[in-house]
C-alpha positions in Angstrom: 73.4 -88.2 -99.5 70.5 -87.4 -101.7 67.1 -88.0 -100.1 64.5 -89.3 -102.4 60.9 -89.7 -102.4 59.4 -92.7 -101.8 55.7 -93.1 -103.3 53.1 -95.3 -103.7 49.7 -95.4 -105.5 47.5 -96.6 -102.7 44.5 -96.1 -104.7 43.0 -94.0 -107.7 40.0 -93.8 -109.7 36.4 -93.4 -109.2 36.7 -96.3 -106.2 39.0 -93.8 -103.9 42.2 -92.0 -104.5 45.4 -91.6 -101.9 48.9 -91.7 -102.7 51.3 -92.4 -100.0 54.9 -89.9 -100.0 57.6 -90.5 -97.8 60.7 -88.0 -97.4 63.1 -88.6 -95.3 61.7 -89.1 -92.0 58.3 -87.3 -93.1 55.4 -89.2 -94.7 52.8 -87.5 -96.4 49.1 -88.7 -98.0 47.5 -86.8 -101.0 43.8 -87.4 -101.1 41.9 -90.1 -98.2 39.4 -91.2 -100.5 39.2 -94.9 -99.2 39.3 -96.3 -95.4 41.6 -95.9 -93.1 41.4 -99.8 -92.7 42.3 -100.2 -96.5 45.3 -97.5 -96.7 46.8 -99.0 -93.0 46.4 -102.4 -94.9 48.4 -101.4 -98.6 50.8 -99.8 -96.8 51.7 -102.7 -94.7 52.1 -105.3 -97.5 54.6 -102.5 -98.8 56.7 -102.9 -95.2 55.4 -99.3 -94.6 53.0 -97.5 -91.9 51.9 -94.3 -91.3 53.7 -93.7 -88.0 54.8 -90.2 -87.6 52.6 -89.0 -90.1 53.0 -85.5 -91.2 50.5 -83.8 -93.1 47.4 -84.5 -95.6 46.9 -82.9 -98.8 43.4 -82.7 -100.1 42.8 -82.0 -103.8 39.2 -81.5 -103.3 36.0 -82.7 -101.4 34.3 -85.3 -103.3 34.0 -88.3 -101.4 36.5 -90.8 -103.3 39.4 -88.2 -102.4 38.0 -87.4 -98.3 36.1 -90.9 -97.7 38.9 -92.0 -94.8 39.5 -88.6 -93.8 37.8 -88.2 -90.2 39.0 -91.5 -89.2 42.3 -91.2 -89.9 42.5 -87.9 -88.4 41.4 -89.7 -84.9 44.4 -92.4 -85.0 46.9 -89.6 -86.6 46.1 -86.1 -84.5 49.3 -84.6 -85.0 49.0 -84.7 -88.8 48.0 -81.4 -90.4 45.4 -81.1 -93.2 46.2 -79.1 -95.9 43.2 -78.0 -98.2 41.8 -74.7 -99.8 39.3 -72.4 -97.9 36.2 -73.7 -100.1 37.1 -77.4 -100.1 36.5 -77.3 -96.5 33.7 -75.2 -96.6 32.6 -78.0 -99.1 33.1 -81.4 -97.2 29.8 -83.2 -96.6 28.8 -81.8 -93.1 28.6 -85.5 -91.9 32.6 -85.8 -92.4 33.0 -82.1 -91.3 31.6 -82.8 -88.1 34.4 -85.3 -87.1 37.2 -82.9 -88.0 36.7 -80.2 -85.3 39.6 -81.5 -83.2 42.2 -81.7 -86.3 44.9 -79.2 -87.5 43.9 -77.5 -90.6 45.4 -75.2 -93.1 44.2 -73.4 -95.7 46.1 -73.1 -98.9 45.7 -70.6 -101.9 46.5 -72.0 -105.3 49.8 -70.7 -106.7 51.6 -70.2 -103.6 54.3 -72.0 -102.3 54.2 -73.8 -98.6 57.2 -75.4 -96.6 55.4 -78.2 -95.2 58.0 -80.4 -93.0 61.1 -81.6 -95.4 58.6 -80.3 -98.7 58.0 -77.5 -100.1 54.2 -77.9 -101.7 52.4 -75.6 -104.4 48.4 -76.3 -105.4 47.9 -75.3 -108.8 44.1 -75.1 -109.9 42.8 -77.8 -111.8 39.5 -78.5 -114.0 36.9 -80.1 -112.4 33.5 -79.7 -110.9 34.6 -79.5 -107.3 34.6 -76.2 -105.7 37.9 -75.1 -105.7 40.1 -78.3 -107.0 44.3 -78.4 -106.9 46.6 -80.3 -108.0 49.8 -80.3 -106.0 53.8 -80.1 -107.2 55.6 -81.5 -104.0 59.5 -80.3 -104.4 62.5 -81.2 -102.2 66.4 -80.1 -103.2 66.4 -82.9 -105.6 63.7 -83.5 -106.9 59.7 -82.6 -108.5 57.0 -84.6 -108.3 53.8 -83.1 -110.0 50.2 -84.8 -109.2 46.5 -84.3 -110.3 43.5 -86.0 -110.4 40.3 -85.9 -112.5 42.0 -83.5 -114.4 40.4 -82.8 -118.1 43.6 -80.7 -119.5 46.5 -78.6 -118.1 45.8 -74.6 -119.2 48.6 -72.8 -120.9 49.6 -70.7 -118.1 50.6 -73.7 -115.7 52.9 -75.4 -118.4 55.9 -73.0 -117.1 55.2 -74.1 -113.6 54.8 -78.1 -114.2 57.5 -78.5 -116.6 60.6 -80.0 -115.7 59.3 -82.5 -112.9 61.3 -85.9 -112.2 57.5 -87.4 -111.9 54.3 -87.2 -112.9 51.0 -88.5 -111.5 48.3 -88.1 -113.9 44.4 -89.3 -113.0 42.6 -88.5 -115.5 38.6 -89.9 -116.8 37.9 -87.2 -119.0 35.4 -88.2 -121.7 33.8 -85.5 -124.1 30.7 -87.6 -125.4 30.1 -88.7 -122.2 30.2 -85.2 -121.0 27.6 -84.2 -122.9 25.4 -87.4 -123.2 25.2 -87.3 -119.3 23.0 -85.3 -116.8 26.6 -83.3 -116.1 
């Protein structure tokens, strides 16, 4: 039988974003941007948990995508963190300093990774983070494709996103405010 993918938008905005993925056996988060307490709780009025947790997918280091990191990497060791070189190298050192016991891997944009039953490819995105992704998540059957704060999609990437059953989308993009702010 066809194994789909099972996801649910625990959270998104400017408040905290993580989006729970299950595969088959293997569950995945992208982005731990709000507490441990809160994702354990959405989860569970879904029936779900995160037993058996298999990896985490960070899009970047601002603190509404890696605000529940370090705890959740105390209650879930045998997850792996997936993240670009700079994003760690980014992470406020307060966080950092509880992640020296967890697995990490360092991604490159445009490359593909078999991560358990997934196969996972960043894409670079626009944003003022040092070294943001996006992430296309792919099984036999079926394409998801996922970013956050994005302001628009460059040419070259439309190849590569095109064709996906889903599409996640986070976007606050806001030209006048853009330039009427200190950004």
């Amino acid at each position: 039988g066809v194994i789909l993918m099972n996801i649910i938008v625990l959270a998104s905005g400017s408040g905290g974003n993580a989006t729970f993925i299950e595969h088959g056996e293997f569950k995945y988060l992208i982005d731990c941007g709000i507490t441990y307490r809160q994702i354990v709780k959405r989860l569970s009025d879904n029936k779900l948990n995160l037993d058996g947790l298999a990896a985490i997918l960070i899009t970047h280091e601002h603190h509404d995508h890696i605000k529940g990191l370090d705890v959740l990497l105390k209650r879930h060791q045998n997850a792996t963190v997936y993240m670009t070189k700079n994003t760690y190298e980014s992470i406020p050192t307060k966080i950092k300093n509880n992640l020296n016991f967890a697995q990490i891997a360092f991604l490159t944009p445009y490359t593909w990774y078999q991560v358990s039953s997934l196969q996972i490819h960043p894409f670079s995105v626009s944003h003022d983070a040092s070294d943001a992704v996006g992430f296309i998540l792919q099984s036999e059957t079926s394409k998801l494709v996922y970013a956050t704060d994005i302001g628009y999609l460059p040419k070259r990437d439309h190849d590569l996103l095109v064709g996906a059953d889903m599409y996640i989308f986070e976007s606050n993009y806001d030209v006048t405010l853009l330039y009427t702010s200190r950004r």
